[in-house]
C-alpha positions in Angstrom: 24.0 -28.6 18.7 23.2 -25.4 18.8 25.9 -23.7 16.2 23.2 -22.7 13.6 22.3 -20.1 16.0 25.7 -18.2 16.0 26.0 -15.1 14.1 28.9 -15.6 11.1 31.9 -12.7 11.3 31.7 -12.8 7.6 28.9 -13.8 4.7 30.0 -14.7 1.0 27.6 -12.8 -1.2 26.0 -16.6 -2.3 25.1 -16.7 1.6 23.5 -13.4 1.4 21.1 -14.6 -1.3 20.7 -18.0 -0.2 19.5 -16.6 3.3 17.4 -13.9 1.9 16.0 -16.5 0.1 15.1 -19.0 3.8 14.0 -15.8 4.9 11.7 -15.2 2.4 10.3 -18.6 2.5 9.9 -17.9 6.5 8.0 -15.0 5.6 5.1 -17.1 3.4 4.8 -19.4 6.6 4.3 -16.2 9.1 1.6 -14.9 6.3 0.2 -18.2 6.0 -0.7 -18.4 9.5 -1.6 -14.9 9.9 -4.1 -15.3 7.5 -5.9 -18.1 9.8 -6.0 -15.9 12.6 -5.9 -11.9 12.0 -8.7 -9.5 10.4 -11.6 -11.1 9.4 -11.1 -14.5 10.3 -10.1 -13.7 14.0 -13.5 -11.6 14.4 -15.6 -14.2 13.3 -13.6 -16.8 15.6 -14.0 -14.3 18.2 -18.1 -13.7 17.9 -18.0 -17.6 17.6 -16.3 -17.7 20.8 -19.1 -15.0 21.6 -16.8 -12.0 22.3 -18.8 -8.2 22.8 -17.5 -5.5 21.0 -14.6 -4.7 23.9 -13.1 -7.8 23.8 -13.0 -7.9 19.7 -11.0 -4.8 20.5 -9.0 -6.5 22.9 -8.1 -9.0 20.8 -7.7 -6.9 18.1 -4.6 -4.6 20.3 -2.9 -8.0 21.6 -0.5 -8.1 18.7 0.1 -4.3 19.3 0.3 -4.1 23.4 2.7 -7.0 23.1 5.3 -4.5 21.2 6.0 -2.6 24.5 7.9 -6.1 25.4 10.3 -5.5 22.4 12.4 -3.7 25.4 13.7 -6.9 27.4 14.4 -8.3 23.7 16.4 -5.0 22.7 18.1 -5.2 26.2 19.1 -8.9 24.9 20.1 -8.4 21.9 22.3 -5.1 23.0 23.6 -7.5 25.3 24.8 -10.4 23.7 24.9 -9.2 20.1 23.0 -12.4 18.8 19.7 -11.3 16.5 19.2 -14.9 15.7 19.9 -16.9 19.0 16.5 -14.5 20.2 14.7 -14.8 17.6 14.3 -17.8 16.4 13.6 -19.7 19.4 9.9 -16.8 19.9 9.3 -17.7 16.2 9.5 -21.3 17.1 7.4 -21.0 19.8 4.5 -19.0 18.2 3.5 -22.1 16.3 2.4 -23.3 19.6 0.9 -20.5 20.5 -1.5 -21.0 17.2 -2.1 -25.0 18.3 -3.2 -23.3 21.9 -5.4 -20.6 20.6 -7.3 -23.0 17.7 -7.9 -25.8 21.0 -10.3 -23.0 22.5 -13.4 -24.8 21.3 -12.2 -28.4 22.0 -12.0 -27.3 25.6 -13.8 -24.9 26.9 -17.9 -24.5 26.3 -18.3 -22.0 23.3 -19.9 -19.5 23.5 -18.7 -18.5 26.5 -16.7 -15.6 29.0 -14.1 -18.4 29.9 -13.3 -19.7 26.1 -13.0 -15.7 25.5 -10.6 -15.4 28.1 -8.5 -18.3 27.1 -8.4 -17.0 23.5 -7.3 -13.5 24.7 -4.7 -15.4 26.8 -3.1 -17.0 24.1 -3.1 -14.4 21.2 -1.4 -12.6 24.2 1.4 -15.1 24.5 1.6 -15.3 20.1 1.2 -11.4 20.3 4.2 -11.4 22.6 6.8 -13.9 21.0 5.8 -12.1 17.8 6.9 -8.8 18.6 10.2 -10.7 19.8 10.4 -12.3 16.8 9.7 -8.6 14.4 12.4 -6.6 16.0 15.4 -9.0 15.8 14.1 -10.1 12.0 13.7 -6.5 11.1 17.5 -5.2 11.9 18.9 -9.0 10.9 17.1 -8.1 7.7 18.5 -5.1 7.6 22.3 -5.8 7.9 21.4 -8.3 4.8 20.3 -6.0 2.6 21.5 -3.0 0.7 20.5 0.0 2.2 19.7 1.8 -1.2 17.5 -1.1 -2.0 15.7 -1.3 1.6 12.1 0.4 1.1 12.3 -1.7 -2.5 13.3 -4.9 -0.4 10.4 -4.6 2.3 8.2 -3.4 0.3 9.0 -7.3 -1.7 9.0 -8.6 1.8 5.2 -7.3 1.9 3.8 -8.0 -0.3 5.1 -11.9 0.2 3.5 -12.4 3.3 0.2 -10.3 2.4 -0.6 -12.9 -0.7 0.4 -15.4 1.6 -1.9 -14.3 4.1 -4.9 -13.2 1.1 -4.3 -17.0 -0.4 -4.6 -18.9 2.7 -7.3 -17.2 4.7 -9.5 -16.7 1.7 -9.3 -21.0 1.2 -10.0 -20.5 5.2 -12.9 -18.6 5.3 -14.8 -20.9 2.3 -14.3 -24.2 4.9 -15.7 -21.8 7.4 -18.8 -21.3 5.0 -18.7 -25.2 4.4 -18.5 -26.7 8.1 -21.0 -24.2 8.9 -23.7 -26.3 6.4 -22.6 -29.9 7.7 -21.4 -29.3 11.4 -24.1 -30.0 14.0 -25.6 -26.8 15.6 -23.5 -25.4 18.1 -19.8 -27.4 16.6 -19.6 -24.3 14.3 -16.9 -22.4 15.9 -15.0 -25.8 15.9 -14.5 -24.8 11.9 -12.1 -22.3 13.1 -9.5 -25.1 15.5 -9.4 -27.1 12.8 -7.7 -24.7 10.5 -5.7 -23.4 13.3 -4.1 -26.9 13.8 -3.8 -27.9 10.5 -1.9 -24.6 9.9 0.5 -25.4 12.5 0.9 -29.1 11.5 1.8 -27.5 7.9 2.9 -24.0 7.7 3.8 -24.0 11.5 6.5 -26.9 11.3 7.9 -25.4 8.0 8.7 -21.8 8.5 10.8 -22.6 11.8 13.0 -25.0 9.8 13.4 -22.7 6.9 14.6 -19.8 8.8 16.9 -21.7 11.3 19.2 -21.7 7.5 19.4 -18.3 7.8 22.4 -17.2 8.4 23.2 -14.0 10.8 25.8 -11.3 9.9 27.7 -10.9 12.9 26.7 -7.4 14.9 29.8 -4.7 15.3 30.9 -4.5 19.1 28.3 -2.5 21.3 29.6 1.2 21.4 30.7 1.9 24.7 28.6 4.4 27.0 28.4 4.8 30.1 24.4 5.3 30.3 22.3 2.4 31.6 19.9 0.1 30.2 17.1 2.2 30.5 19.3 5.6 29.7 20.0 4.0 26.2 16.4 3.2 25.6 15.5 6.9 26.5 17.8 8.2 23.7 15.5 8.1 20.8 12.9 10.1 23.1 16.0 12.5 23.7 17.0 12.9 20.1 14.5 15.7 18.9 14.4 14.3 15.4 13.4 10.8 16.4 11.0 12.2 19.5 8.9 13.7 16.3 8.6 10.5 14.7 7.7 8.9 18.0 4.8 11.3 18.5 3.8 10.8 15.4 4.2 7.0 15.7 1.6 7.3 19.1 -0.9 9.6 18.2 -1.5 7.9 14.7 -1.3 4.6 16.0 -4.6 5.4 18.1 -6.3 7.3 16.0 -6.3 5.0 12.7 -6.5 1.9 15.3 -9.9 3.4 16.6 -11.8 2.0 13.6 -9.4 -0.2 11.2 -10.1 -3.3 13.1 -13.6 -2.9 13.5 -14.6 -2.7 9.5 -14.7 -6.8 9.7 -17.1 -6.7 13.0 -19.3 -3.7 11.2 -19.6 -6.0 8.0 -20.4 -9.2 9.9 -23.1 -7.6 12.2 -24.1 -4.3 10.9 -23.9 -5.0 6.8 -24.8 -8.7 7.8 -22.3 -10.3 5.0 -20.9 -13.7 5.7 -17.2 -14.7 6.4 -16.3 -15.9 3.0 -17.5 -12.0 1.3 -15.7 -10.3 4.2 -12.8 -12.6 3.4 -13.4 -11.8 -0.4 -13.6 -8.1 0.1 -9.9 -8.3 2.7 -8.2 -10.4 -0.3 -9.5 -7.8 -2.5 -7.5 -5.1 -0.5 -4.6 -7.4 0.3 -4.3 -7.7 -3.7 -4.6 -3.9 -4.0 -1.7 -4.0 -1.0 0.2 -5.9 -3.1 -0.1 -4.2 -6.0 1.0 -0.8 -4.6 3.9 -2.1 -2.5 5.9 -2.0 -5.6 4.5 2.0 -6.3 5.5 2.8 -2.9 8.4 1.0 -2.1 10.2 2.2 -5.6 8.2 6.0 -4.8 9.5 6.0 -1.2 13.3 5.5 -2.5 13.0 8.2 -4.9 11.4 10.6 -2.5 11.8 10.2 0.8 9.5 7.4 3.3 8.3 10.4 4.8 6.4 12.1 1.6 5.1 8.7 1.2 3.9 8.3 4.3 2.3 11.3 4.3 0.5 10.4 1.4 -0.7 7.3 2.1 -1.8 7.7 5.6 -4.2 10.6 4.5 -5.8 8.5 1.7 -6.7 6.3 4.6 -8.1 8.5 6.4 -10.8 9.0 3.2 -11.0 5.7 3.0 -12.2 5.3 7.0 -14.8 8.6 6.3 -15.7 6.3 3.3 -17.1 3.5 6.1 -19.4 6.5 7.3 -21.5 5.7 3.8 -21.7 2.0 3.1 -25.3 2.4 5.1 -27.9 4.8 4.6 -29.3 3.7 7.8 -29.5 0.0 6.3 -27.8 -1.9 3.3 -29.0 -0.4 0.3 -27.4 -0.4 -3.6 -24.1 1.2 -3.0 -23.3 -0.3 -0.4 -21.4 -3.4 -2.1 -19.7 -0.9 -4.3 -18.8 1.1 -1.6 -16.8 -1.8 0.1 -15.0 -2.9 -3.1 -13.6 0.6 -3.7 -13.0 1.4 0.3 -10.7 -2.0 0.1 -8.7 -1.1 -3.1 -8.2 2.1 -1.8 -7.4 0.8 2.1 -5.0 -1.7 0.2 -3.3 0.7 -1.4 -2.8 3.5 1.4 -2.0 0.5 4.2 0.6 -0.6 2.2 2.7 3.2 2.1 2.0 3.6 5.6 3.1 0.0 6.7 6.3 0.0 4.5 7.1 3.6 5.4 6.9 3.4 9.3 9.1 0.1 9.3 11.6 1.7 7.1 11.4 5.3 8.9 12.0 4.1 11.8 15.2 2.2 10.5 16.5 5.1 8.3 15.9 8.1 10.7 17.6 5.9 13.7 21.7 7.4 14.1 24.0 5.3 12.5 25.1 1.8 14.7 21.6 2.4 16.6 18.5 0.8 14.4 18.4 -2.0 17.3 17.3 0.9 20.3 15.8 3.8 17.9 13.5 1.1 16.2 12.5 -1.1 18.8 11.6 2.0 21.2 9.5 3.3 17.6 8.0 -0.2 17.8 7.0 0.1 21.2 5.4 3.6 21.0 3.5 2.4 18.3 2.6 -1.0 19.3 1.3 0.9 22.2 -0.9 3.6 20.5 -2.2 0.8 18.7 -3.1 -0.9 21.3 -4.9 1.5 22.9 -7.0 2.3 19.6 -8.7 -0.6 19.6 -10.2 -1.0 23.4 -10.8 2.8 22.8 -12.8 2.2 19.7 -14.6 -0.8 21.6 -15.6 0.9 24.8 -17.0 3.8 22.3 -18.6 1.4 19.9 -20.3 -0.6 23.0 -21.6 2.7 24.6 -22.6 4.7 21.0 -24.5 1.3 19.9 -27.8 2.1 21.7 -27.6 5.8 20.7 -27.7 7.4 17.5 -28.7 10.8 15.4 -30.3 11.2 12.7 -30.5 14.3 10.6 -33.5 14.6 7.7 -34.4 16.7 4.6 -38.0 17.6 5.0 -39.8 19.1 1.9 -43.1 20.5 2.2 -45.8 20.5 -0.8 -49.4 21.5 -1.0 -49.8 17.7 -1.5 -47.9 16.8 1.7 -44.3 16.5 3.2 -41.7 14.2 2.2 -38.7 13.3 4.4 -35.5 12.3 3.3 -32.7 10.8 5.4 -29.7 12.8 5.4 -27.0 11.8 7.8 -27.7 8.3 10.6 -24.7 7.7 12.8 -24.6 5.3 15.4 -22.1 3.1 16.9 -19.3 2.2 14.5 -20.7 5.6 12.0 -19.6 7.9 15.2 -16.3 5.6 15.8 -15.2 6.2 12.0 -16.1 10.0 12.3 -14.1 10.6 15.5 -11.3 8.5 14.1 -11.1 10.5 10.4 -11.0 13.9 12.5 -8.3 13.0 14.9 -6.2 11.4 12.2 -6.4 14.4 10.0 -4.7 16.2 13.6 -2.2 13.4 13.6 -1.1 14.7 10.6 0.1 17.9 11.8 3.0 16.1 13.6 5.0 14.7 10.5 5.7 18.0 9.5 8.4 19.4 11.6 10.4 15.5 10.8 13.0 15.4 8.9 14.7 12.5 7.0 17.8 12.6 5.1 17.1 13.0 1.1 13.1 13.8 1.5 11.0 16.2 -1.3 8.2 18.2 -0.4 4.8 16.5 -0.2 3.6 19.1 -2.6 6.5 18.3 -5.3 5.7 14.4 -4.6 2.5 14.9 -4.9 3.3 16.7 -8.2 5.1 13.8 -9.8 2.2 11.2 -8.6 -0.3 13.2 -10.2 0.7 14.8 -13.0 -2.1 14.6 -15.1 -5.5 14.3 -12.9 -8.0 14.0 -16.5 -7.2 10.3 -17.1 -7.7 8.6 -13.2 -10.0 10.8 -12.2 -12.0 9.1 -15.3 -10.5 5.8 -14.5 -12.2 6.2 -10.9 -15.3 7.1 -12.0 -16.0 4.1 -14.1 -15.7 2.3 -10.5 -19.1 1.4 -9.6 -20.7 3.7 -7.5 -17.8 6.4 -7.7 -19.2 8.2 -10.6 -19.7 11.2 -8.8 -15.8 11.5 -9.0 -15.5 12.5 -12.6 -18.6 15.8 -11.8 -16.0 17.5 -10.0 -13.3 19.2 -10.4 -9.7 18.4 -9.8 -9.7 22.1 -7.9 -12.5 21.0 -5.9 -11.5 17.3 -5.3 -7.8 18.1 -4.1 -8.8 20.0 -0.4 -10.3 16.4 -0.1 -7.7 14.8 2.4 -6.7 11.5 0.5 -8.6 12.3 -3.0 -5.3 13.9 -4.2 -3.7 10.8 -3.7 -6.8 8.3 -4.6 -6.5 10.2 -7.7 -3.2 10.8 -8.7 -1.7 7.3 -7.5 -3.2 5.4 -10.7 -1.5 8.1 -13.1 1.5 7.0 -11.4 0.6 3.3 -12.0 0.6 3.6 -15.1 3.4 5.6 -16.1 5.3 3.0 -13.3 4.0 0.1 -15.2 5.2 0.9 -18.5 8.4 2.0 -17.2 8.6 -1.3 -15.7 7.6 -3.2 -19.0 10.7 -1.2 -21.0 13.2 -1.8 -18.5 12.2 -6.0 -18.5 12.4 -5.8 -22.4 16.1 -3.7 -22.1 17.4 -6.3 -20.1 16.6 -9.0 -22.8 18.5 -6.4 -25.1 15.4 -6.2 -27.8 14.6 -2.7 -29.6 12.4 -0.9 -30.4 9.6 -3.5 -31.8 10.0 -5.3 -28.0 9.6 -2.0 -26.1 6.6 -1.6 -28.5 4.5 -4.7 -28.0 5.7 -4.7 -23.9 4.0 -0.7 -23.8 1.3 -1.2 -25.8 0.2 -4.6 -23.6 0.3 -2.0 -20.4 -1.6 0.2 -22.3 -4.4 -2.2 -23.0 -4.8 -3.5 -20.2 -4.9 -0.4 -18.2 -7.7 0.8 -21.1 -9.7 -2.1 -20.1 -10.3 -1.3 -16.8 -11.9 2.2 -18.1 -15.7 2.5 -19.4 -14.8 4.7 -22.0 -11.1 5.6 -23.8 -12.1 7.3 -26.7 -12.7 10.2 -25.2 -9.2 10.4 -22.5 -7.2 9.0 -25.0 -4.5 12.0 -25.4 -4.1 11.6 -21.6 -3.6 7.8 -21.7 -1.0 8.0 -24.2 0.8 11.2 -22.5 1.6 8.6 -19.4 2.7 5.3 -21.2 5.7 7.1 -23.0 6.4 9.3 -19.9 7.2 6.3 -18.2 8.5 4.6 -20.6 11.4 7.5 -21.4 11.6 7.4 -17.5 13.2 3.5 -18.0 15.5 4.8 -20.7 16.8 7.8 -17.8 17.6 5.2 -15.1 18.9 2.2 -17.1 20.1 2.3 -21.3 21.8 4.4 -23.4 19.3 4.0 -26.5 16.8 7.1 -25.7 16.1 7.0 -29.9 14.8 3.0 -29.6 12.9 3.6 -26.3 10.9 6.3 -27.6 10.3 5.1 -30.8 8.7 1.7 -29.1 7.0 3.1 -26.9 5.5 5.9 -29.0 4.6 2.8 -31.8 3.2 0.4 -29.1 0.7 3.5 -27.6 0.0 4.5 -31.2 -0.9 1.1 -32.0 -3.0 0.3 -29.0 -5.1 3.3 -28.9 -5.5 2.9 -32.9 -7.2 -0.5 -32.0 -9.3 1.5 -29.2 -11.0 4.1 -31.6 -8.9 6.9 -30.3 -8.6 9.9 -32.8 -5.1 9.3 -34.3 -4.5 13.0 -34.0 -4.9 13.0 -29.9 -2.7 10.0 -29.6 -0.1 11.3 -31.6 -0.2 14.7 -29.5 -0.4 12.7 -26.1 2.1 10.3 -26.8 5.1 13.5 -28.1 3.6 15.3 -24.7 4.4 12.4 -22.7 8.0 11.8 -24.2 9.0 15.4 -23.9 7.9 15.4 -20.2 9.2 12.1 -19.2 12.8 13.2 -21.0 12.7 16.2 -18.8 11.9 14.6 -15.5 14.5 12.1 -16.2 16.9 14.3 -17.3 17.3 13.5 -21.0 18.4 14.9 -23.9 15.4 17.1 -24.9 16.6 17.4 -28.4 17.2 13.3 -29.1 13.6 12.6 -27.3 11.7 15.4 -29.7 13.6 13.7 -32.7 12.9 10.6 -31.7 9.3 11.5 -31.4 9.0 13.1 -34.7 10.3 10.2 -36.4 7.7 7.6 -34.8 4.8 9.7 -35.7 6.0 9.7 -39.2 6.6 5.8 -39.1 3.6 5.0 -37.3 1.2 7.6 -40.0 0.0 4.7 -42.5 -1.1 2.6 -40.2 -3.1 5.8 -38.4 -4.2 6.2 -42.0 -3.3 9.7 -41.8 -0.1 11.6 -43.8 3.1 11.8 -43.0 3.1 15.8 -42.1 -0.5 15.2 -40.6 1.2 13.0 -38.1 4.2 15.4 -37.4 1.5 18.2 -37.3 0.1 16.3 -34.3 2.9 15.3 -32.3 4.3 18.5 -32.6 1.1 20.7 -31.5 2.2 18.0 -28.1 5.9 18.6 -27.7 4.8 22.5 -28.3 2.2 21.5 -25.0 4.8 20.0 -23.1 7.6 22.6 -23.6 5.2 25.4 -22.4 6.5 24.4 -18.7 10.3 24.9 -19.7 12.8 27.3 -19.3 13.2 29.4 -21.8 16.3 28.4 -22.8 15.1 24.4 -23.0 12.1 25.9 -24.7 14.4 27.6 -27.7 16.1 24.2 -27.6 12.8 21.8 -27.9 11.4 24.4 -30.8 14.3 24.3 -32.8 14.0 21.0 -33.7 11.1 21.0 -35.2 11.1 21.2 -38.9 10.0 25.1 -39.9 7.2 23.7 -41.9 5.5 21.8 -38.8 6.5 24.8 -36.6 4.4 27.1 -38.4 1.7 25.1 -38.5 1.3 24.5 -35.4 1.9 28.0 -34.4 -1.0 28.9 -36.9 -3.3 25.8 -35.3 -2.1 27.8 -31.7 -3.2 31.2 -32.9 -6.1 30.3 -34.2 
């Protein structure tokens, strides 16, 4: 009867796929349900339930408390050597903790202490057969996928269960909106149990079937040791590599978890928005989560989880100072602004830090020991985190009746005018305590050290090579316009702003290297790569106010990523370059840009992309040349005009080379263009 529960000594690679693929299909049921009841839907159902700011908090570090009970399921799994036999039967049983938690209102008189008490009880019992559930799922995963492809793979996994979650809870919070017109006064909260049960009578009966298909590689024998139970579990803390990571893990996991679940309270009773803009505005970052997943995930292989975490989790921290500014003391103009960019930004940064601590934890672990090393990593953390929250509650609760306020006062002959300068209170001072103590977090991933990691400063390097072009792109946001007045010198001692900066460079260059390797593997040339960069192009130009003017910047990263495609996956370096020089050409022709900064952009961006992949510097500058010519009637320029101009960029680009892969760039350019542009340089 119970057979589909038994772990298989060997899986065909069909089996692999197919049970990747139940898995994955689990994973939209988990989001689905998540959705109902996490972030902003959960605070409203909790102020419903008429919950204070403490027991919002509460609620808010159930799902994270619980993770310090991932040490009976370890002590299981060690035991028996049966990931699926433990998990599946918690995952089962958390559909029923859903059905319990959305009967609150049927039950008990709302609002109320006792229907808050229920509720806390049974996001408790979810909270605990969840954390169950996430550390036998996480190492099954992990023996199904390849471990060169795992950040990629999570990062997939993500990104699955975030749109799940986006998708359904945003369709949640508009019956919210709805009931609350038709309901009788006082049956509003009741909005909330009926999504709760109708997401387990959907969602909730299909996610347990799906996954029971999944199929479970079968564990290698337990290595024998002569330590106890406990003694095992106190390895990771004894291993001084992973007892870094585990500070880390703790002190973060308080710090960030001080104010991250309080953004949906402040913008229900501070900004005074309703549930289906606060559920607008958490879709909005869960899309900019998704979005990034892919950048960090492929980033994090490349680089090291650890640069990447580093990264992202100190462009959250701008993003939580950011909160201190969406009031000045009241709602006023920016504020709406304010919250769309603070969610694409939190999007982005949550999704680096979530994908990088699951897949630290998992790659820094000794070999044959994920099981132990992770779930002790997934304690520590679930514990910081669930400390955060009541922290940031007991603080919000006793800051909300105090406050300071700070005023520019100019004196004339005519009188005094006073101007408001800084108003904290409550939630302000819980953000502010929270950005300096995470920036101190920081501190402690440096001395950790994973296993084929780059400096942050040379990540940091790649990601934002070329500030000009986002820094514009950012300042065409509304209300971030005072981005593009300063300086990139100025803007870079900014803990996050490097990153907020540089990461949409990297998009870019990312997305057209993604375009050119979808059209290699349909085998077309160069007139494929063209019309597959030049569509990335335009629709990144869109998004920008203006791209006459930061056109040459534009252009340099559309065929640096694109020659990055032809480095990791085809032979035809010529082709590549010539489409994606014609496709940019093209597309910034059609935008107004001066033919003579595209063509110097675009030859920049493929010598730079051919040397950060490693190509042959020669073939790219070659390449180049010849596209400019092609591409010159339809600039409506000459054929040497056009060389002229690409070569004044491959001259740009090979400034930053070693001499000897200078000589080698210079001497293919014809002797007629090289002097010219050495007289346009001398001049």
């Amino acid at each position: 009867m119970f057979n589909f529960l038994k772990p298989r000594p060997v899986l065909t690679e069909q089996e692999t796929r197919r049970s990747l693929r139940y898995m994955g299909w689990g994973n939209l049921s988990f989001g689905s349900m998540w959705g109902l009841g996490s972030g902003g839907m959960m605070a409203a159902y909790a102020l419903a339930l008429g919950a204070n700011n403490l027991q919002v908090g509460i609620l808010a570090a159930l799902p994270f408390i619980a993770q310090v009970t991932r040490l009976p399921t370890i002590l299981l799994v060690e035991r028996f050597r049966a990931r699926k036999a433990v998990g599946w039967p918690a995952f089962a049983a958390m559909q029923l903790a859903w059905l319990l938690l959305g009967l609150v209102p049927l039950i008990w008189d709302t609002p109320g202490n006792m229907a808050v008490l229920m509720a806390i009880i049974f996001l408790g019992v979810w909270s605990i057969l969840s954390s169950t559930w996430a550390i036998t799922s996480n190492t099954w995963l992990r023996d199904l996928v390849p471990p060169d492809n795992m950040a990629s793979f999570f990062g997939r996994r993500l990104a699955r269960i975030t749109i799940a979650a986006s998708v359904v809870g945003l369709a949640g919070s508009f019956f919210v909106r709805w009931w609350e017109g038709a309901a009788r006064p006082g049956d509003e909260v009741l909005a909330f149990s009926f999504l709760l049960i109708g997401g387990v009578c959907t969602f909730g009966i299909f996610g347990p079937f799906v996954v029971s298909r999944v199929m479970e590689p079968m564990m290698p024998p337990a290595a024998q040791s002569q330590h106890s139970p406990v003694k095992m579990l106190l390895e990771p803390v004894r291993d001084p590599n992973y007892s870094r990571l585990l500070k880390f893990l703790f002190v973060w996991s308080v710090t960030s978890n001080l104010a991250i679940p309080f953004f949906a309270v402040y913008m229900l009773k501070v900004i005074g928005l309703s549930v289906p803009t606060v559920m607008a505005l958490t879709v909005l970052g869960q899309f900019s989560n998704v979005l990034f997943v892919r950048v960090w995930g492929g980033f994090a292989d490349r680089v090291g989880s650890k640069t990447v975490l580093s990264l992202s989790a100190s462009l959250y921290l701008l993003v939580i100072i950011g909160w201190v500014f969406t009031t000045y003391p009241e709602r006023y103009f920016l504020t709406m602004p304010l919250l769309v960019a603070l969610h694409l930004l939190g999007g982005a940064a949550a999704s680096g830090v979530t994908l990088t601590l699951n897949t630290l934890s998992l790659k820094v672990a000794p070999e044959g020991q994920s099981v132990p090393f992770s779930g002790v990593a997934g304690m520590i953390t679930g514990l910081g985190a669930g400390i955060g929250p009541v922290l940031g509650g007991l603080i919000a609760d006793y800051l909300s009746v105090r406050s300071l306020d700070l005023s520019v006062i100019w004196s004339a002959p005519g009188g005094m005018t006073a101007l408001p300068a800084v108003s904290l209170s409550g939630f302000e001072f819980l953000f502010g305590v929270a950005f300096v103590l995470g920036l101190l977090s920081l501190n402690l991933l440096v001395p950790l050290r994973e296993e084929g990691e780059i400096s942050r400063d040379d990540a940091l390097a790649e990601l934002m090579a070329g500030m000009s072009p986002v820094a514009r792109a950012v300042s065409s946001v509304p209300g971030l316009n005072m981005v593009s007045s300063l300086s990139y010198g100025y803007l870079r001692h900014i803990p996050g702003a490097d990153v907020a900066i540089g990461v949409t460079a990297y998009q870019l260059a990312a997305s057209t290297q993604a375009a050119v390797v979808s059209a290699d593997r349909g085998r077309a040339g160069a007139a494929e790569v063209a019309h597959r960069v030049g569509a990335v192009l335009g629709y990144t130009a869109a998004r920008m106010t203006d791209t006459t003017e930061y056109g040459l910047d534009l252009a340099r990263h559309a065929t640096r990523g694109a020659v990055h495609a032809a480095g990791d996956i085809t032979e035809e370096l010529g082709s590549v370059t010539q489409g994606a020089m014609l496709g940019t050409l093209r597309t910034l022709s059609q935008l107004q840009v001066a033919p003579a900064e595209a063509l110097r952009g675009a030859a920049h961006g493929v010598v730079q992309g051919a040397v950060e992949a490693q190509r042959d510097l020669a073939g790219a500058v070659e390449a180049a040349l010849a596209a400019a010519r092609t591409s010159a009637s339809e600039l409506g320029i000459t054929d040497e005009e056009a060389a002229a101009a690409a070569a004044a960029g491959i001259r740009e680009a090979a400034q930053t080379l070693e001499p000897e892969d200078f000589e080698a760039v210079i001497s293919v350019l014809p002797e007629s263009v090289s002097r010219e542009t050495d007289a346009d340089s001398t001049a």
